[in-house]
N, C-alpha and C positions, 0 to 999 in steps of 0.2 A: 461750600464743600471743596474740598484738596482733593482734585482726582490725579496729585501728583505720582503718588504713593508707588503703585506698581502697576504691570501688565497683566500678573495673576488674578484679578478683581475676575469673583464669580459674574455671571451673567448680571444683565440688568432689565430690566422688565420697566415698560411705559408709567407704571406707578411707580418705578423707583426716581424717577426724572421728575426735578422740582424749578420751577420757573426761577429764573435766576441763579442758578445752579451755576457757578464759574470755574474755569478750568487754564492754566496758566503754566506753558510748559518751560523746560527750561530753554535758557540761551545759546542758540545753535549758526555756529560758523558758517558761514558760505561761500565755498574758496572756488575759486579763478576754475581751476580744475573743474569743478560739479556744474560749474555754469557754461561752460565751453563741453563739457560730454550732451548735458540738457540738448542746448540750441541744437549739437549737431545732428543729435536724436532726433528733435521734439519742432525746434521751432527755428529754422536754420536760417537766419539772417545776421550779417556780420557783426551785428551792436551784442549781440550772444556767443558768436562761434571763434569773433576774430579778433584780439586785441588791439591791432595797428589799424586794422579798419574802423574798429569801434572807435579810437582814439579821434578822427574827423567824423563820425556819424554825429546825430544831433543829439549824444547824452553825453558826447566828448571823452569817453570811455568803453568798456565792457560794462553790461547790464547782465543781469537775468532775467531771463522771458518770465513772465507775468505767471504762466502758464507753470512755471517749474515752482514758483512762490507758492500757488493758490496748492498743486499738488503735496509741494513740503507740511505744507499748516493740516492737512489731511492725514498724511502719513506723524507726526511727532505727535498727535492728538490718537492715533489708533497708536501705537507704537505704548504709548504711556497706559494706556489701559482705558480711555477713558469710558468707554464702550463695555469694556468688561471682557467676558468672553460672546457678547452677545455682536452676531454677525448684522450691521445696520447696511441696510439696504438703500444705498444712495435715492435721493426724487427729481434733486435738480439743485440749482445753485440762483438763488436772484441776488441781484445789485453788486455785481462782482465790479469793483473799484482797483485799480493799476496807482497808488497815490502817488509815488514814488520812487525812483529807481534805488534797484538793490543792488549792492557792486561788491565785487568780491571783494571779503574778506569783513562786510557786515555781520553783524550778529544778530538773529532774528528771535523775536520772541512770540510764541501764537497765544492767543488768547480766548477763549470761547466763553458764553453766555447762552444759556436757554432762553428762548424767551417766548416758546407756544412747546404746549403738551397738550396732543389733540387725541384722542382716540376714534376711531373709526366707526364712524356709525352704521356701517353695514358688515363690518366683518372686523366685530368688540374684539378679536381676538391679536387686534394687532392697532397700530395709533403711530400717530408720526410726533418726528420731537425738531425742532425747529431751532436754527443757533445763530447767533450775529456771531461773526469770526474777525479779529482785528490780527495782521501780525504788524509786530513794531520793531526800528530799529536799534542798536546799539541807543541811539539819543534820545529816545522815547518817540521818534516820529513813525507814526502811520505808514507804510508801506502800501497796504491791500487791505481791503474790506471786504465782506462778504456774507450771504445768508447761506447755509445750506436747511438741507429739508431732509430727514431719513428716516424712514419705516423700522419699526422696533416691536416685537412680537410684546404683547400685555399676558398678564397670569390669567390662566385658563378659567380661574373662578372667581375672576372679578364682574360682575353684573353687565350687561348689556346695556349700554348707552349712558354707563357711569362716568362719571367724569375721574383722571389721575388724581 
């Protein structure tokens, strides 16, 4: 499924989410600028904030904190619509992977996959949707991986203990 299309996508509901459902946004710039605002915000150590420092740290340049990546692949993924208008309530994040440094002026691509549609066995009224997240560089290498986990309201008159 192309959930390229737009931001306007009506809501979506736990049975509209189908395993393996893939989502692939487009290719987005990361300049110098966005990674030195990030660090000095977010995550203020000089391999983020400081060009001439970063240049002797141990990636021998400016990076982006990890931290600003995993945010980005959240936001270009809500931003596109893939959600719809339906408001998904973050759970947590497992096997968050740092693969690679991203250095300004990369071009990052995020990539998402379903790959559990649960619904709630004590309150059928809602169900969680589960994603492995890759974002990749300009050269097709892996940057960050990740799982997230987020809670998604199901259609009111879908059966009790029904599977999506």
């Amino acid at each position: 499924m192309d959930l390229h299309a737009s931001s306007d996508r009506p809501a979506r509901f736990l049975e509209d989410f189908a395993i393996g459902e893939r989502w692939t946004s487009a290719p987005t710039v990361i300049s110098e600028a966005e990674m030195i605002a990030y660090g000095q915000a977010n995550d203020p150590q000089p391999m983020h904030t400081d060009p001439v420092a970063a240049a002797n740290g141990p990636f021998g340049g400016l990076v982006a904190s990890g931290w600003q990546i995993a945010a980005f692949s959240m936001r270009v993924f809500v931003q596109s619509g893939g959600y719809g208008k339906t408001p998904v309530v973050g759970m947590g994040i497992d096997e968050l992977r740092w693969q690679k440094p991203v250095r300004p002026g990369d071009s990052l691509t995020v990539e998402r996959e379903v790959v559990e549609v649960t619904r709630s066995r004590t309150r059928p009224d809602r169900g969680m949707i589960r994603t492995r997240v890759q974002v990749r560089n300009q050269d097709g290498e892996v940057v960050m991986t990740l799982y997230t986990l987020g809670r998604v309201p199901a259609r009111s008159d879908a059966p009790a203990g029904s599977a999506p």
